[in-house]
N, C-alpha and C positions, 0 to 999 in steps of 0.2 A: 117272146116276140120273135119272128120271124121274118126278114126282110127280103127284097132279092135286088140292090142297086142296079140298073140297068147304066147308069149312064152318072160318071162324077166327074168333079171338076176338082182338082188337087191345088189348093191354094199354097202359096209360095212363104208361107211359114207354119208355125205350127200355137197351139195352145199355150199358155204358161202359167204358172197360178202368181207371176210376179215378177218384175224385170229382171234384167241379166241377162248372161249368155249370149247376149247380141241375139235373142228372139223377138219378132215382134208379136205384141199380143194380140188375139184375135177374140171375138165374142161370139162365141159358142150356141145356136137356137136354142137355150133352156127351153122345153117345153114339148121342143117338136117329138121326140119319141113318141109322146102319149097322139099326138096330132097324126103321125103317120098311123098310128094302130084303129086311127078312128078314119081312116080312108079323107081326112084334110085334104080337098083339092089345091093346087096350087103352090104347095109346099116348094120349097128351096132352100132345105136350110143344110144350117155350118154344124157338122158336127168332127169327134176327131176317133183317129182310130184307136180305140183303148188297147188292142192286144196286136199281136202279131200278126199278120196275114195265116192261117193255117193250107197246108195245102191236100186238098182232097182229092183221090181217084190217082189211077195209079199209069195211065197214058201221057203223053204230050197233050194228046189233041184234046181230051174228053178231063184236062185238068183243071179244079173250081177251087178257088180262095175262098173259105170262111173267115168272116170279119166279125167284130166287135166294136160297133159304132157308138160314141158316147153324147149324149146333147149338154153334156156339165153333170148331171143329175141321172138320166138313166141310161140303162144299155139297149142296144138293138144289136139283135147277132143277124146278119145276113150273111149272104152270097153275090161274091163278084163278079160281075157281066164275064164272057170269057174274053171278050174283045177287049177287056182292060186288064188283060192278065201282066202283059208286058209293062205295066206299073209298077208291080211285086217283083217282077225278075231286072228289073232295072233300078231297083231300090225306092224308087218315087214317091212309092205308095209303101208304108210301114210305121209299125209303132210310134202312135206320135202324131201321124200326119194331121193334117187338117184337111176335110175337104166338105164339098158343096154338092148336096146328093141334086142331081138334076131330075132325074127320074128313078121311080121305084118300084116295086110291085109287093103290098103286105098281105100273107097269105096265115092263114090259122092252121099250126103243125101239132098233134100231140095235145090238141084243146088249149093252145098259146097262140097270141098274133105274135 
């Protein structure tokens, strides 16, 4: 599956499978992965970022974050808007995060959504 975030909202904690660490815990859209690949309108859900930001392309300007988005259960690999690059280069957005996809775009790559 292939995703392309256009627009998130990075919630102010992150995931946990269990108290501690002074995190709070947050509940995660199970489900929505499959809901995005079937073009669900209206979606909003919390997923977190399973892997690291990866950074692709080899300019400033023309530089795109691959993500690893998890709903609890599956993954979605997309691509970060470029206007939320400054997430990644300021730490905000990274392994772990938690956020709130506001808008998306799922496109079929390789015979994969």
């Amino acid at each position: 599956m292939a995703g392309l975030p256009l627009q998130d909202e990075v919630l102010p904690s992150t995931a946990t499978g269990g108290g501690g660490g002074g995190r709070m815990e947050v509940d995660l859209s199970h489900g929505a992965v499959a809901a995005m690949s079937r073009h669900t309108e209206g979606l909003r859900p919390v997923l977190q970022v399973a892997d690291a930001p990866r950074l692709v392309g080899s300019s400033a300007a023309a530089a795109k974050y691959h993500l690893e988005l998890s709903d609890g259960a599956h993954l979605l690999q997309g691509v970060l808007a470029t206007s939320l690059n400054h997430l990644v280069a300021d730490g905000t957005l990274r392994r772990g995060s938690v956020v709130r996809v506001l808008d998306y775009v799922c496109s079929c790559i390789r015979n994969q959504r």
